[in-house]
C-alpha positions in Angstrom: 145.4 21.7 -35.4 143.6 22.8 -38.6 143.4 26.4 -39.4 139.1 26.5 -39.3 138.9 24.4 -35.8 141.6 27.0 -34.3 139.7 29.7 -36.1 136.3 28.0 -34.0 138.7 27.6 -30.9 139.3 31.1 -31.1 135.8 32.2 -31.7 134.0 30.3 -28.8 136.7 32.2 -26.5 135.5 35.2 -27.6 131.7 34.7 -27.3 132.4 33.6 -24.1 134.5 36.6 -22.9 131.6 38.6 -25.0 128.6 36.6 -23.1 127.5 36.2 -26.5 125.5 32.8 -28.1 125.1 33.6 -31.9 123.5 31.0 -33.8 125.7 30.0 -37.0 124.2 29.4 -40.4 125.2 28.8 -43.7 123.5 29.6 -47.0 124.5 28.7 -50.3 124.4 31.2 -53.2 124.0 29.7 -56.5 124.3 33.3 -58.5 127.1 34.7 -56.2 128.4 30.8 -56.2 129.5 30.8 -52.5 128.9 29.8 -49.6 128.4 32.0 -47.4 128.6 31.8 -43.1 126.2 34.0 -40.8 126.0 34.6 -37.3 122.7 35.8 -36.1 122.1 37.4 -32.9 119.2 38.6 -30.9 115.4 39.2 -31.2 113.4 42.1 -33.2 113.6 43.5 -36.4 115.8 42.5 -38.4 119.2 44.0 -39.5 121.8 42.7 -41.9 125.4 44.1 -41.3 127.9 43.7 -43.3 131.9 43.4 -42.0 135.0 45.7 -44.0 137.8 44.2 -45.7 140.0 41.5 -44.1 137.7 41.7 -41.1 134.8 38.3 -40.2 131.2 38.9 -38.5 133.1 38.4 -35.1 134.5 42.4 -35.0 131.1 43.0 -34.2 130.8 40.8 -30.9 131.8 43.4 -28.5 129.2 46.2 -29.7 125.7 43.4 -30.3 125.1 44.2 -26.4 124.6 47.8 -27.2 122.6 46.7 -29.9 120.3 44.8 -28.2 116.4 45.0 -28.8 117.4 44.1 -33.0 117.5 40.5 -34.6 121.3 41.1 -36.1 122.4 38.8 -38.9 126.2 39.4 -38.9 127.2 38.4 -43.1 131.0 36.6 -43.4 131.3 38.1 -46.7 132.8 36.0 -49.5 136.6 35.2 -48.6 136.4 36.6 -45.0 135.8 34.1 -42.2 134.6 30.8 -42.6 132.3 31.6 -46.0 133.4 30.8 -49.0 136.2 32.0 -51.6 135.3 33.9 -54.5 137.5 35.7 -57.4 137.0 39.4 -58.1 137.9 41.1 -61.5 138.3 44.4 -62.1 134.6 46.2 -63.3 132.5 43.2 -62.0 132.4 43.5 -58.1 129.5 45.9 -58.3 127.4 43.8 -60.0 128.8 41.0 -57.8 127.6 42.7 -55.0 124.6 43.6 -55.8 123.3 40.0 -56.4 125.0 38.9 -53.2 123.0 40.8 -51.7 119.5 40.3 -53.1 120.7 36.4 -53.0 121.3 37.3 -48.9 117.8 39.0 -48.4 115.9 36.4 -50.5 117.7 33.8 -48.5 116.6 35.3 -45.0 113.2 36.3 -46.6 113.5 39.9 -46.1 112.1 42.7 -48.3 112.7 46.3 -46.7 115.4 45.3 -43.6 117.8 47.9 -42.5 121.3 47.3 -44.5 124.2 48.2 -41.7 127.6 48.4 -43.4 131.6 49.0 -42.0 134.1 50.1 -44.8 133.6 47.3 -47.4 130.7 46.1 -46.4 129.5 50.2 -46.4 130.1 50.3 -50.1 128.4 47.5 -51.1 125.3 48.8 -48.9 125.5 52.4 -50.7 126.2 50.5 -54.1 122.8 48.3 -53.2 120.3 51.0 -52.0 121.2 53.0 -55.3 120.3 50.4 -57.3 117.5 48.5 -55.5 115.7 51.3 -53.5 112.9 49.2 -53.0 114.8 46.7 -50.9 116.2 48.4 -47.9 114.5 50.2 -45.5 117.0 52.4 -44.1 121.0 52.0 -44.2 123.2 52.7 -41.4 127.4 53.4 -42.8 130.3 53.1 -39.8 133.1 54.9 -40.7 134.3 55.7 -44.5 132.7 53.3 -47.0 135.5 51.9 -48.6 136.1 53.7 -52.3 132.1 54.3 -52.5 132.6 58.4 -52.0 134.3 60.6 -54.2 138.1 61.7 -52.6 138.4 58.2 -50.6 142.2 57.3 -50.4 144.2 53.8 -50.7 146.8 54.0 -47.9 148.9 51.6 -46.1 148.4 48.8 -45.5 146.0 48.0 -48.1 148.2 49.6 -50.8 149.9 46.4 -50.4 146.8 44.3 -51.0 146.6 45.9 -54.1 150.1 44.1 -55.8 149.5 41.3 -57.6 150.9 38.2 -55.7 152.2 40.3 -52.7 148.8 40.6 -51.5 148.1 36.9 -50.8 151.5 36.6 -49.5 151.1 39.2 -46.7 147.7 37.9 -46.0 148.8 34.3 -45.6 151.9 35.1 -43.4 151.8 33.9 -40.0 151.5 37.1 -38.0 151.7 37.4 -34.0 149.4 38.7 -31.9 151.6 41.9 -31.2 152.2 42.8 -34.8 148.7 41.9 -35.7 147.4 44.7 -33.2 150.0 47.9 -35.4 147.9 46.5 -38.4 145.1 47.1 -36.9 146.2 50.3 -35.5 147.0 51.3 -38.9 144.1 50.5 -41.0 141.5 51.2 -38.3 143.0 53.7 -35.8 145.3 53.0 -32.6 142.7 53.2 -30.2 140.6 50.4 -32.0 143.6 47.9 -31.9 143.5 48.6 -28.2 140.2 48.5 -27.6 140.2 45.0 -29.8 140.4 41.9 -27.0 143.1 39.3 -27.4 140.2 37.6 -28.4 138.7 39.1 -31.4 142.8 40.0 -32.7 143.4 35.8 -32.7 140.0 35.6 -34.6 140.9 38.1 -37.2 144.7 37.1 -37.6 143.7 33.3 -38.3 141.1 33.9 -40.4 143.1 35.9 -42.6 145.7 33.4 -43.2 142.7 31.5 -44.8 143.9 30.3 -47.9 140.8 31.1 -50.4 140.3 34.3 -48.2 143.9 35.5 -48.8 143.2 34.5 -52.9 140.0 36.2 -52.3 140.7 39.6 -50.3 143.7 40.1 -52.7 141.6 39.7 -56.2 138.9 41.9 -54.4 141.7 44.8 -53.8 143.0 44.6 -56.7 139.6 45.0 -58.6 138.9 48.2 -57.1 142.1 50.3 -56.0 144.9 50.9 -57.8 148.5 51.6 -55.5 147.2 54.9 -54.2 143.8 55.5 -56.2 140.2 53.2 -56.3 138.9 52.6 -60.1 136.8 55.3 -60.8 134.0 52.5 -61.7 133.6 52.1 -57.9 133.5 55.3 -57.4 129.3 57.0 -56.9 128.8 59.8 -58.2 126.2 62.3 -56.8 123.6 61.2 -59.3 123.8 57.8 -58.4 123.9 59.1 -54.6 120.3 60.9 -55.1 118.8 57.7 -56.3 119.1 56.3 -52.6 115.7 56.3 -51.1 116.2 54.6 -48.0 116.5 56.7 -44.5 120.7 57.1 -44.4 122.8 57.7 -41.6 126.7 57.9 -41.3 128.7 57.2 -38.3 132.2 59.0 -39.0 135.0 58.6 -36.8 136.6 62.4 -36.6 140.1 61.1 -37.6 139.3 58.5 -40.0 142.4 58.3 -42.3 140.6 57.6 -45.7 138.1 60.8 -45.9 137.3 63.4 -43.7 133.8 63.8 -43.0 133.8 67.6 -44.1 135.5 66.2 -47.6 132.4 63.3 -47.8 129.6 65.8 -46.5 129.0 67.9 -50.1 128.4 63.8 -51.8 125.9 62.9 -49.0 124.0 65.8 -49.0 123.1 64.4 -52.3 121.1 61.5 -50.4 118.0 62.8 -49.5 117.9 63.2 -45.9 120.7 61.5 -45.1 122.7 62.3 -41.7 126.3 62.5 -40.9 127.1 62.0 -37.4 130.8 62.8 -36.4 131.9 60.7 -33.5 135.2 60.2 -31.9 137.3 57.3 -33.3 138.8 56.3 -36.6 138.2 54.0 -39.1 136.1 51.5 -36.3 134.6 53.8 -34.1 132.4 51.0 -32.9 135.4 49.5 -31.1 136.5 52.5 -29.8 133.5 54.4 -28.9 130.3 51.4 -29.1 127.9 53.5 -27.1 127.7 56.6 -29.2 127.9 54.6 -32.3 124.8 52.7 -30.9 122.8 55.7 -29.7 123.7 56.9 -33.8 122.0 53.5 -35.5 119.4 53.2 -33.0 117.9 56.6 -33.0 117.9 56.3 -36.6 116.7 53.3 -37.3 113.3 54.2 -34.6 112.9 57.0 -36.8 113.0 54.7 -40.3 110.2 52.8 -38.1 108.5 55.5 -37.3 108.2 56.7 -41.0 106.9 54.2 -42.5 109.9 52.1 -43.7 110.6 49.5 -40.9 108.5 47.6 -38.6 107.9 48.8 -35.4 111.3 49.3 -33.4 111.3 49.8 -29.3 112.7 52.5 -28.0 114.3 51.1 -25.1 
């Protein structure tokens, strides 16, 4: 069977186990040059989230019910999933992401949506709302965002990511359920590999072994970390952090092994307004804690509403 139809195969069994029905779309990207895949979800205003590294849109199946009440456009970014491959160099995936994004809202036609980010996919939301203000409406971060905050650390197993040619080469093994799960555990937190169904693991484990995403998630690791350090281009620093305008929140597992949220809490501060809510959990404290991760982005985002910056969000 070919990897993408058991990648599918593995996908419907999780909506199903989920009783979720996302609608799949695909949108080409002439700047970025990719193709890019989308699962949207739901009805209401509109939020665009944004997966972490090596993960696909379908790590955030289980938690969408707890989201409910929100349109949620859940990006594959480039290499991840079914989208497309891209290259990364080193000093370019900052400007990369930033017109993947604007290519993502123009292609959804949305001006000011709410921008929710995990890891990866936190960065490049940071990296965005300090350079387009004017573009999102408020931005929601789950767990550390990737090398985005001063103090962030490489560890295992990315470190290995980083190697040129090791990194595809782990990504493309074959990798069994079981030892699929003590990855997860390590680069998300125990309890999250628990909490992960059978399910989601298969989703995540075939769509790694991807060839262009292996190519892909290897090229984008080794653009921004060294072995044990990021590039320090990747790096914000507190000026840039001021220049965010949007309503910011940040949902921080209390044993997330990157950065502790008292060590990330002096570089926030420099966001005006911006919130740090500490929750139980590690580096996915949406799989291992979904409803206090959804009371955080929900009573922030009615409050972005409320203000002025979004449309009118329920409370319910």
């Amino acid at each position: 069977m070919h990897l993408d139809t058991k990648i599918r195969t593995a996908e419907a069994s999780l909506f199903a186990h989920h009783d979720v029905r996302p609608e799949e779309s695909f949108i080409d990207l002439p700047r970025s040059a990719v193709r890019l895949r989308l699962l949207s979800v739901g009805s209401g205003p509109q939020v665009v989230v944004l997966h972490g590294v090596t993960l696909t849109a379908a790590v955030w199946i289980p938690w969408v019910h707890d989201l409910a009440g929100y349109r949620l456009h859940l990006v594959e970014l480039p290499g991840h999933g079914l989208s497309g491959p891209v290259e990364y160099r080193r000093g370019m995936v900052r400007d990369h992401a930033l017109v993947l994004l604007d290519e993502i809202l123009d292609a959804l036609g949305l001006d000011q949506p709410a921008l929710l980010g995990h890891s990866l996919g936190g960065m490049f939301v940071l990296w965005y709302a300090a350079a387009r203000p004017e573009r999102v409406g408020a931005l929601v971060a789950i767990g550390e965002p990737a090398v985005a905050l001063p103090g962030a650390a490489v560890r295992m197993p990315l470190s290995l990511l980083t190697v040129p040619a090791l990194g595809p080469a782990v990504l493309r093994s074959p990798t069994p359920r079981p030892v699929y799960r003590k990855l997860l555990a390590r680069g998300l937190s125990p309890a999250a590999a628990t909490a992960a169904s059978d399910q989601l693991v298969d989703v995540l484990r075939l769509a790694g072994r991807r060839p262009g995403n292996a190519r892909t998630v290897a090229s984008l690791m080794h653009a921004i970390d060294g072995f044990r350090r990021p590039f320090p281009e990747n790096v914000m620093t507190d000026a840039e952090l001021g220049r965010i305008a949007a309503p910011a929140a940040f949902c921080w597992g209390l044993d997330d092994p990157f950065l502790e949220a008292g060590d990330a809490a002096p570089h926030l501060a420099c966001i005006p307004g911006a919130t740090l809510h500490e929750v139980p959990g590690g580096h996915g404290p949406w799989l291992e804690e979904p409803v206090a991760c959804a009371a955080v982005v929900r009573e922030h985002l009615v409050a972005a509403a409320r203000s002025g910056r979004l449309g009118s969000v329920g409370d319910e």
